[in-house]
C-alpha positions in Angstrom: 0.0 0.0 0.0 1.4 3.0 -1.3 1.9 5.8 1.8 0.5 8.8 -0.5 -2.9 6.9 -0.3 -3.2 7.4 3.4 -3.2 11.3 2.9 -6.0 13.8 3.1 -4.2 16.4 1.1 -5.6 20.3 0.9 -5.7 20.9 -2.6 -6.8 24.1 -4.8 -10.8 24.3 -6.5 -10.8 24.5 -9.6 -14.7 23.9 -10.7 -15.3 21.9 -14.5 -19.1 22.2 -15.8 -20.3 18.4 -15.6 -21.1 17.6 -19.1 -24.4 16.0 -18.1 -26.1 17.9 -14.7 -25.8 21.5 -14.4 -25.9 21.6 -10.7 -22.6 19.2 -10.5 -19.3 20.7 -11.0 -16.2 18.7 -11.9 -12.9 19.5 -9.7 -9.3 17.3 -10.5 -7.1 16.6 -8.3 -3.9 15.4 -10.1 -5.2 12.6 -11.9 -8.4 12.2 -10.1 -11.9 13.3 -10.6 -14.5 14.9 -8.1 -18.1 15.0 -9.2 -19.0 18.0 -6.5 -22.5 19.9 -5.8 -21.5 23.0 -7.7 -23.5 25.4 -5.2 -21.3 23.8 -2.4 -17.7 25.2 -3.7 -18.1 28.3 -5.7 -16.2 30.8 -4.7 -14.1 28.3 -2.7 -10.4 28.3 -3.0 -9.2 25.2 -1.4 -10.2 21.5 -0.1 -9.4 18.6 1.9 -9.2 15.5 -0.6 -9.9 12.4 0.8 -9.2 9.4 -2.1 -11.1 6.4 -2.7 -11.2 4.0 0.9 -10.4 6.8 3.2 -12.5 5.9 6.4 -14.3 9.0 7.7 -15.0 9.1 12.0 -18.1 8.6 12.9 -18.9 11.1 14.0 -22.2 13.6 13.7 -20.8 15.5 10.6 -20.2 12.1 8.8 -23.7 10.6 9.5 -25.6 11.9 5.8 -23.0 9.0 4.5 -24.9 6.4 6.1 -27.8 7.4 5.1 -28.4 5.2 2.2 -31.3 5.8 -0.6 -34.1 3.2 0.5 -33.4 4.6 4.5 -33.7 8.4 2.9 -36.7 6.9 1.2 -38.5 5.2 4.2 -37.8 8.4 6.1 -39.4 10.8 3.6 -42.5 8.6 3.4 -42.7 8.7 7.4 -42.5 12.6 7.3 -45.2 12.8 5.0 -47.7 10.9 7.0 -46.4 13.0 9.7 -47.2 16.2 7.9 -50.3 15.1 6.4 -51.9 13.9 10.0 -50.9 17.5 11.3 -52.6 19.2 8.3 -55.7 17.3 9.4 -55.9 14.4 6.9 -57.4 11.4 9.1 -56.0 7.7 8.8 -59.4 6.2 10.4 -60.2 3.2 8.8 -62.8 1.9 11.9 -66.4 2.8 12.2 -66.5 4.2 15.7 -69.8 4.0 18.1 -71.7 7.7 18.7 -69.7 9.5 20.4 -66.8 7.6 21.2 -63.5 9.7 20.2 -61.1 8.6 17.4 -58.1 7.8 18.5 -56.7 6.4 15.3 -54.4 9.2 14.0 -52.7 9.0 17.7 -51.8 5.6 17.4 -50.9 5.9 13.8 -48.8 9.2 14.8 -47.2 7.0 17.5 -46.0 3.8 14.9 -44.7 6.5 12.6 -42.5 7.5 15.7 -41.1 4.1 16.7 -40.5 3.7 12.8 -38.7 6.9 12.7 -36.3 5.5 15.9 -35.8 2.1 14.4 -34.9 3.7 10.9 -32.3 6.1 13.1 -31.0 3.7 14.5 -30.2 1.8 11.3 -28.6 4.6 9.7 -26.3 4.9 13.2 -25.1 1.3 12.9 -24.3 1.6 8.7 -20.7 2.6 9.6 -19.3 0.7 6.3 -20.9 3.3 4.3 -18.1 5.7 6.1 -15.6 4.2 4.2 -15.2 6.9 0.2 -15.8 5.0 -2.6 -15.6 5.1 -7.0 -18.6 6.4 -7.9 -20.1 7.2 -11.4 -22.3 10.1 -10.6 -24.5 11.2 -13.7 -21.9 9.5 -16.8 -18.8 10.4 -14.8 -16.3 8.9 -12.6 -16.3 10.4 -9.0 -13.2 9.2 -7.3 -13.0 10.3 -3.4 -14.6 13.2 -1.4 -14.2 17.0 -1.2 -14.3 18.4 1.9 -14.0 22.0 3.9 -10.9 22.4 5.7 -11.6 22.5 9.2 -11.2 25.7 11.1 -7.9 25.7 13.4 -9.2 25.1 16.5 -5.5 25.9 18.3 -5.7 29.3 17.1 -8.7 29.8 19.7 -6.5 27.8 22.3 -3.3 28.9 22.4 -1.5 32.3 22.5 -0.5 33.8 19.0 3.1 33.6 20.0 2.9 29.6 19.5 2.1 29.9 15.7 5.3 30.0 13.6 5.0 30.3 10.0 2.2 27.4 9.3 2.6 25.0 12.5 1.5 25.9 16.2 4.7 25.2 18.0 3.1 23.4 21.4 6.6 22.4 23.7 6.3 18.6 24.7 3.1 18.1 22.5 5.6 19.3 19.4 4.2 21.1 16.6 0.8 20.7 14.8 0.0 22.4 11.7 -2.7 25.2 11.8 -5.1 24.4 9.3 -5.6 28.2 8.5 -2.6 28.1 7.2 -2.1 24.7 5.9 -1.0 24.7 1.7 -2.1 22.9 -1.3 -0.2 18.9 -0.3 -0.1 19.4 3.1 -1.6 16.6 5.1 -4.6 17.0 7.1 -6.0 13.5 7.8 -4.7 13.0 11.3 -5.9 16.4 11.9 -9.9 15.5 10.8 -9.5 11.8 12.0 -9.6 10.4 8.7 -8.3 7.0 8.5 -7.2 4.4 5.3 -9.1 1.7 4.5 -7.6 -1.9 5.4 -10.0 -4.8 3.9 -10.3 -7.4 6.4 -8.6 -10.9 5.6 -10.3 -14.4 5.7 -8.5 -15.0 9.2 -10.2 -11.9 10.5 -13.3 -12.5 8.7 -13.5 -16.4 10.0 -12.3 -15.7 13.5 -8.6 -16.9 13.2 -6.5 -13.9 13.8 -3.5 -13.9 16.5 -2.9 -11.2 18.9 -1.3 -8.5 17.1 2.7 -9.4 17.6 1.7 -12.7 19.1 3.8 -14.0 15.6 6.4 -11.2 15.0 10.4 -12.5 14.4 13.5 -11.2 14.1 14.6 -9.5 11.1 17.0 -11.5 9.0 20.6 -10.9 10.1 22.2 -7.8 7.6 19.8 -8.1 5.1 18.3 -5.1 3.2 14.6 -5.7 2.9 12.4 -2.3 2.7 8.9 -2.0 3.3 6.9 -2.6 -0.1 5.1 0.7 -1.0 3.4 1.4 -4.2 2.1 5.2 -4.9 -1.1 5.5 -7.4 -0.5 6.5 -10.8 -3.7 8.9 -10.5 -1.2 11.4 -8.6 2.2 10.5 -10.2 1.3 10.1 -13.9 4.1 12.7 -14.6 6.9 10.0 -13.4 6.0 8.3 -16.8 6.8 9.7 -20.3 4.4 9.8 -23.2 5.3 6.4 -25.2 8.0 5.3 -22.5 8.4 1.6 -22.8 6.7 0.1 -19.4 6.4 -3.3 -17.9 2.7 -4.0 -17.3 1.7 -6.4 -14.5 -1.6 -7.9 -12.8 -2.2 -6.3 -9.3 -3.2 -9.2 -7.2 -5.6 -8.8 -4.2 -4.0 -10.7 -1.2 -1.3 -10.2 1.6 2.2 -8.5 0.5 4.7 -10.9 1.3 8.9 -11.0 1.1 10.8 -14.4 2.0 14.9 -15.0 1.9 17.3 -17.0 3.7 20.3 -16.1 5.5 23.6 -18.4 5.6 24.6 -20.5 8.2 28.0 -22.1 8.2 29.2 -24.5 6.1 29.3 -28.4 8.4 29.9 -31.5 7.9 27.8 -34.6 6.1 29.0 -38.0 6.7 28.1 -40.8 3.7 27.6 -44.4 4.6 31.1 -46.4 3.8 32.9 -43.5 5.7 33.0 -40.6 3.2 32.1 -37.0 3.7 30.7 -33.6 2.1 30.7 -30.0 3.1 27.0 -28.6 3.3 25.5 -25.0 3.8 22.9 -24.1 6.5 20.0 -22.1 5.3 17.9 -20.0 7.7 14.6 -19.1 5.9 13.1 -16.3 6.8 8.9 -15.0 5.6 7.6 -11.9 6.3 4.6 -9.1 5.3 4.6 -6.3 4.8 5.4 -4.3 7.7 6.9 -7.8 10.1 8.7 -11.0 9.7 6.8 -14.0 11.4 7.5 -16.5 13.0 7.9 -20.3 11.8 5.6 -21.4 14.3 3.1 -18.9 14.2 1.3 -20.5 11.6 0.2 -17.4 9.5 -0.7 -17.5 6.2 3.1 -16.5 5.2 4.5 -19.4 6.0 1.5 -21.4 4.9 2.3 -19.9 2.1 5.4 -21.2 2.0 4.0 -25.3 2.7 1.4 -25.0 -0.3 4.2 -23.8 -2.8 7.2 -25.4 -2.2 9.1 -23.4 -5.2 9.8 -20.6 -2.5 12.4 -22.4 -0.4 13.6 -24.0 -3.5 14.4 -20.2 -5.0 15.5 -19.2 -1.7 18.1 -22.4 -1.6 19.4 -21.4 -5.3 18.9 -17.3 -4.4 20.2 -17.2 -0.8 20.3 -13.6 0.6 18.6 -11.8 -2.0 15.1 -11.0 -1.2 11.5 -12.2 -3.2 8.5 -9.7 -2.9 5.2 -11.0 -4.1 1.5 -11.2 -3.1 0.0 -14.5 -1.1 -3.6 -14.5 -2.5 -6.5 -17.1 -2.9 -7.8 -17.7 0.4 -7.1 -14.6 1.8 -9.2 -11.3 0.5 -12.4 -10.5 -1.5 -10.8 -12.2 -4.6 -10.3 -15.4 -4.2 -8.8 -16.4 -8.3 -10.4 -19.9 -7.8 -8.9 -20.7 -4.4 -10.8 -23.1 -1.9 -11.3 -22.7 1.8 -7.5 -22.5 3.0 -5.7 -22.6 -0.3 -3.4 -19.9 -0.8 -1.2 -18.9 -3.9 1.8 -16.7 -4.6 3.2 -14.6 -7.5 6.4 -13.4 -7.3 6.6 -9.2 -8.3 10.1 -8.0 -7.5 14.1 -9.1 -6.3 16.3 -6.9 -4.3 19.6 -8.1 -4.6 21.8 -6.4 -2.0 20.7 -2.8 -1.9 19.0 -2.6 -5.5 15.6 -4.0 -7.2 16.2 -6.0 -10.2 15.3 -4.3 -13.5 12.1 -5.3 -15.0 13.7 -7.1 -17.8 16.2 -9.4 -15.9 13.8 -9.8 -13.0 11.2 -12.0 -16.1 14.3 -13.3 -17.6 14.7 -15.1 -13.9 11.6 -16.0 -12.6 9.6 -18.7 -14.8 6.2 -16.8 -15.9 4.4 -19.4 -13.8 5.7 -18.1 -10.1 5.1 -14.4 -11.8 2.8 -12.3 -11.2 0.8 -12.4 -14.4 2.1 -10.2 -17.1 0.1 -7.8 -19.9 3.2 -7.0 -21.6 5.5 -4.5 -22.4 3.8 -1.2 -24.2 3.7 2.7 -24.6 2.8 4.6 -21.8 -0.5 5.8 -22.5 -2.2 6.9 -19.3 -5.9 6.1 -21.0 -5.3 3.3 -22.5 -3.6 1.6 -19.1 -7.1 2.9 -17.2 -8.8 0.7 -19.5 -6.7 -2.2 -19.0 -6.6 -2.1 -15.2 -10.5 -3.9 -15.9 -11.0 -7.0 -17.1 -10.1 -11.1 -16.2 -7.6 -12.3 -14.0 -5.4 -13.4 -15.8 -4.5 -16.4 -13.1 -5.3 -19.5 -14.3 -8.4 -20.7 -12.6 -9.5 -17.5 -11.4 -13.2 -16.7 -12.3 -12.9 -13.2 -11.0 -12.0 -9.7 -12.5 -8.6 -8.5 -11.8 -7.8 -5.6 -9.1 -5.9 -3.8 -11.5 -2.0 -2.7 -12.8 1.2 -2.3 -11.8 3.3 -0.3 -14.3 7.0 -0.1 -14.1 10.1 1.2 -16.5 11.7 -1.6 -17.7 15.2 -0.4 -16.2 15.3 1.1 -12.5 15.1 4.7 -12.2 14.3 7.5 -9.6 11.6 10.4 -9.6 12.8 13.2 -8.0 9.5 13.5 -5.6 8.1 10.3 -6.3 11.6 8.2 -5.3 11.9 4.7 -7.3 9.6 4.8 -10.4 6.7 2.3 -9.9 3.4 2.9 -9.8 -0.1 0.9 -9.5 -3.7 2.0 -11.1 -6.5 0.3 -9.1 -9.2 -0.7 -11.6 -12.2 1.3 -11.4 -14.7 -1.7 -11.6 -13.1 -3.1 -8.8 -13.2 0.0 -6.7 -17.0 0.3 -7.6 -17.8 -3.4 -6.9 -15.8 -3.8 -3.2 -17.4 -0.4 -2.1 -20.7 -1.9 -2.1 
């Protein structure tokens, strides 16, 4: 997960006409769209941008996103009874005796009322519908949320002489930026809560998850083996040259995943009849993300490892370098044809010693099987890479659509903001279909 897609960046307005609704504006943010309510943002200079699975609080301010269309619709036709029995219309349907008083509007009145509370209290408990999504509002794309910048509530709270330049210097607490203040890329999400969507596994969603560092291990022993972070091409689209040759790969939907082995020292082997061969001790080490695991722990790394025995075997021929790749199957909404506990893994990069292969020798060295699948080497053209992030896995078995692209140069280069030049572009059917 790329570290760019957990920020809620204040950007500038800049309103487009909507080609199809002419209360809706259009606002970009780098490669981005925004549908917006037009009336909500004119004459408004500046935003907070949160992108697609950005988790709003829950909080009151928040709550019209759980309000979803057949609750918005059940409420209206409660408030129109409502209004109607106080405008005098009368719900009797029973033929009273003489005299006796009608009390059929009161009890209907009263029904309407409990409705009301049990349709409230549905739309407090629909906290997935916190969570931004892809939209296609009115024919076109809406990707992520614009929202007001929050008034700094520290200028209010602390003496004048704490605000230098744009951050409120606070002593022990350390400095906070004023929002007042805050420029176009500076990162507000801490600052309004706002938090990144993390889709649950099939541990978590079937019960199975450990205590949080219940599994961790050791790093491996002088081994160079970052944290794997892939920005989105929606912001850095610049890094990429018009017609630049790029390396086009399947974005799988699973667990990042990095395994190597370490080098014991060399012992001893004794053959039957009395002679003897030198042998090497291999340590093998698995890890996610963020920590190695533990052998024992029995997470899905390792597992990993059992159900595709051509990792140790790379790591016995490849000993210290490091192999990224995605565990998948069993693990995430996409399951590319896995059953209950069966778990895959595609390879997607090498670091040997302090450097990632290129693209071209890293294909050249891993068979196209233990790959992650490839779409080819082509021209960088931003639209037509949009249109292939859709479609079929291309993992053979897999009945599902694929997440999307990763698109790299095919020799190793840096961007001067962006750092090493590989980027991903989520498919926007998938981002439509998970948000549901």
């Amino acid at each position: 997960m790329g570290v760019d897609t957990h920020k809620v960046e204040v950007v500038p307005v800049v309103l487009e006409k909507h080609p199809n609704a002419d209360k809706l504006s259009v606002v970009r943010v780098y490669n981005f769209t925004c549908v917006v309510n037009t009336a909500d943002w004119q004459g408004v200079a500046r935003a907070a941008y949160a992108q697609p699975d950005s988790v709003m609080p829950n909080t009151p301010e928040y709550r019209f996103l759980k309000l979803t269309s057949s609750l918005r619709k059940e409420l209206d036709e409660i408030g129109a009874n409502e209004t109607a029995i106080k405008g005098g219309i009368s719900y009797c349907r029973t033929r009273h005796k003489d005299g006796e008083a009608c009390e059929c509007n009161a009890r209907f009145l009263e029904e309407l009322q409990q409705r009301r509370a049990g349709v409230e209290k549905k739309i407090d408990g629909n906290t997935k519908y916190l969570r931004i999504t892809v939209k296609k509002l009115r024919g076109v794309i809406s990707m992520g949320m614009l929202l007001p910048v929050p008034p700094c509530g520290l200028c209010t709270t602390y003496p004048a002489e704490s605000l230098q330049g744009k951050y409120h210097e606070l002593g022990e607490q350390g400095r906070v930026l004023c929002t007042d203040r805050a420029e176009a890329g500076d990162d507000i999400a801490d600052l309004m809560g706002i938090a990144h969507y993390e889709p649950p596994t099939m541990d978590e969603i079937e019960g199975n998850r450990k205590h949080a560092g219940d599994d961790v291990a050791p790093a491996p022993p002088m081994i160079y083996a970052p944290k794997y972070d892939v920005e989105s091409i929606y912001k850095y689209a610049d890094a990429f040259e018009q017609d630049e040759p790029v390396y086009v790969s399947e974005k799988l939907d699973g667990q990042n995943a990095r395994y190597v082995s370490t080098l014991g020292g060399p012992y001893r082997v004794e053959r039957p009849g009395g002679s003897a061969y030198s042998a090497t001790d291999y340590t093998f080490h698995a890890g996610s993300r963020t920590e190695w695991k533990k052998k024992e722990g029995g997470s899905n790394w390792w597992r990993a490892i059992e159900q595709n025995p051509w990792i140790e075997e790379w790591m016995i021929a490849n000993p210290e370098r490091v192999l990224y790749g995605e565990v998948f199957g069993w693990v995430a909404n996409l399951k590319y044809g896995a059953k209950q506990g069966q778990l895959f893994f595609r390879a997607f990069d090498i670091m040997d010693g302090m450097e990632y292969l290129d693209a071209e020798q890293f294909i050249a060295e891993v068979p196209e099987e233990y790959r992650a699948p490839s779409l080819g080497v082509m021209p960088f053209d931003f639209e037509k890479l949009q249109a292939l992030a859709d479609g079929p896995s291309l993992i053979k078995g897999a009945n599902n659509m694929r997440e999307g692209i990763v698109i790299k140069p095919l020799r190793e280069r840096k961007h001067w903001k962006l750092g090493r030049v590989m980027l991903k572009m989520v498919g926007l059917k998938y981002l439509e279909t998970t948000s549901r």
